[in-house]
Structures are given as structure tokens and as C-alpha cells.
N, C-alpha and C positions, 0 to 999 in steps of 0.2 A: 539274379532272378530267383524268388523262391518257391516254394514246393509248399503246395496246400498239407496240411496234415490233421488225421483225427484219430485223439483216441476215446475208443468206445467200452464201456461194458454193457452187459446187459442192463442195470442198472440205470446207466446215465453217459453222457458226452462229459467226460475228462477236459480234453482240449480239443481246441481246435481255430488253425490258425494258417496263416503263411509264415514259414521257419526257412533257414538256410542250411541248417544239418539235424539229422536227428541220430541219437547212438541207440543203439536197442541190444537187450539181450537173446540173441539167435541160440538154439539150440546147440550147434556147432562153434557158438563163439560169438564175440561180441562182433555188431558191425556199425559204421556208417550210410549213412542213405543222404545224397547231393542230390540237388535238382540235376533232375534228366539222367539219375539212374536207370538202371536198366530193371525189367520188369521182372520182379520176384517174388514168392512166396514161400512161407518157410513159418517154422510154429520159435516162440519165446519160452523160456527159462525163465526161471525168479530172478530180477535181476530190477538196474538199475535204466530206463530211460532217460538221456541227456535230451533236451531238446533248445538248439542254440537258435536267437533271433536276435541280430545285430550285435553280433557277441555276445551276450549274457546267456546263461545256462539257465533253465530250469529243469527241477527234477520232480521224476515220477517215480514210483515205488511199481511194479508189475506181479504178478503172481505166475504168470504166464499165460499164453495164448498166440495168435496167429499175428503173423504183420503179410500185408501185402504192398508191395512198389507199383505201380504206373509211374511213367515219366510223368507227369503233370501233378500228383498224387500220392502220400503215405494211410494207406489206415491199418492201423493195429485195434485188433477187436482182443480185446484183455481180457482175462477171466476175471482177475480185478486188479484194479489201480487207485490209487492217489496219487494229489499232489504231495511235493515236500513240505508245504505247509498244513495239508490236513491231517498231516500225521499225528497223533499223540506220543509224544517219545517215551513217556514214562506206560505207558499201556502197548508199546514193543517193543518197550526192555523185557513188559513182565510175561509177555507171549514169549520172547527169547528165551528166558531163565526153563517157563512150563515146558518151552518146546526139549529143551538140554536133558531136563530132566526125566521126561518121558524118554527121550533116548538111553538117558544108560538105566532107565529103572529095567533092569533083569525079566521083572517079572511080567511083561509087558503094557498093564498101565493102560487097557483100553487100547489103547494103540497101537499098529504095525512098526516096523522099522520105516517102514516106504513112506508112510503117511508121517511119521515123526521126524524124519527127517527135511520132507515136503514145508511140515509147520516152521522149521528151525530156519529153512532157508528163506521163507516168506519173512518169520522175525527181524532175521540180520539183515535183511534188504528193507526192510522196513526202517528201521534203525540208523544204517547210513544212509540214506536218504534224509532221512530227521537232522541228522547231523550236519548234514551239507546245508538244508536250510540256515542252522544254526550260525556256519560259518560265512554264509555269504550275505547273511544281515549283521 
């Protein structure tokens, strides 16, 4: 039996489907979500979305934002997201490199630590996501 699921940004519906597991990045750590979980709410990390139907994975890039469970129910409202195919990989390699750099530029570079680190982690999720497309076509 599977589990309705949607993901939202402000923007636009991502996905949205009946799935058998979804993996998310939890602020505490990564988790699973089964049909007929139990009911939860909890905010996302930059991170990686698995979302499995009839075994095949796909993946979503997240930037972070809120997931909520109902037993009948996933929605995760994203600050933003993609799929692994909309990604451009060579346009989050080149966000990864600016992000790096803005980190160790000393002299701050327009940007905070907080905030350049924020970017680096959106790039490299960005990134393996791309990748995973990559490999499973």
C-alpha cells in the first residue's frame, strides 16, 4: 500500500505521486517515511530526497524546508528543489567552486560565513544529485 506524496515550493509542485518510501534530509539526520508512519513534523537540511516507486529511486536536490507525515500522506514544502534531471551539472559545479571560494576568501567577499557555507552546501547536493542521475541512466 503506498503513501500519497508532494513536493512543493513556493514556486511550483516538484512531485507528486503514490511512492512506497521516501528518504529526506531531517535536521537531526536522515530519515525514512513507510506507509502508515507515524505522524510528524520536523524542518530539512540541504540534502538529498530519495524517493522510491516499485523499486526505482528518484532523486531530488532540496535546499531545505519543512516535511510533514500523516499516515495516509507525505508533503514536504521545500524552500527549493529539483529533480536530478533538471539539474545543470556544469552550472553546480560552477556554484560549488564560487561557493568554496567565497569561503576561504579571508577578506569576506560580500558574504558571511553562514550564508557561504549555506551556498556550498546547496552546490554539493546539487551536484550529487546530478551525478546519481548520471549513473542510473
Amino acid at each position: 500500500m503506498p503513501i500519497k506524496l508532494q513536493i512543493v515550493t513556493a514556486e511550483r509542485l516538484i512531485f507528486e505521486g503514490d511512492v512506497d518510501e521516501v528518504n529526506v534530509p531531517g535536521q537531526e539526520g536522515d530519515m525514512g517515511i513507510l506507509p502508515k508512519h507515524a505522524p510528524l513534523m520536523t524542518t530539512l537540511r540541504p540534502g538529498e530526497i530519495v524517493v522510491v516507486t516499485d523499486k526505482q529511486p528518484q532523486f531530488f536536490a532540496v535546499s531545505g524546508g519543512f516535511l510533514e507525515v500523516r499516515p495516509e500522506r507525505v508533503i514536504i514544502l521545500a524552500d527549493s528543489a529539483e529533480r536530478a534531471d533538471e539539474i545543470d551539472i556544469a552550472r553546480a559545479q560552477e556554484a560549488m567552486e564560487r561557493a568554496k571560494a567565497n569561503m576561504s576568501d579571508k577578506t569576506g567577499g560580500g558574504l558571511d560565513a553562514a550564508a557561504a557555507e549555506a551556498a556550498l552546501a546547496r552546490a554539493l547536493t546539487r551536484v550529487k544529485v546530478a551525478n546519481k542521475r548520471r549513473k542510473n541512466n
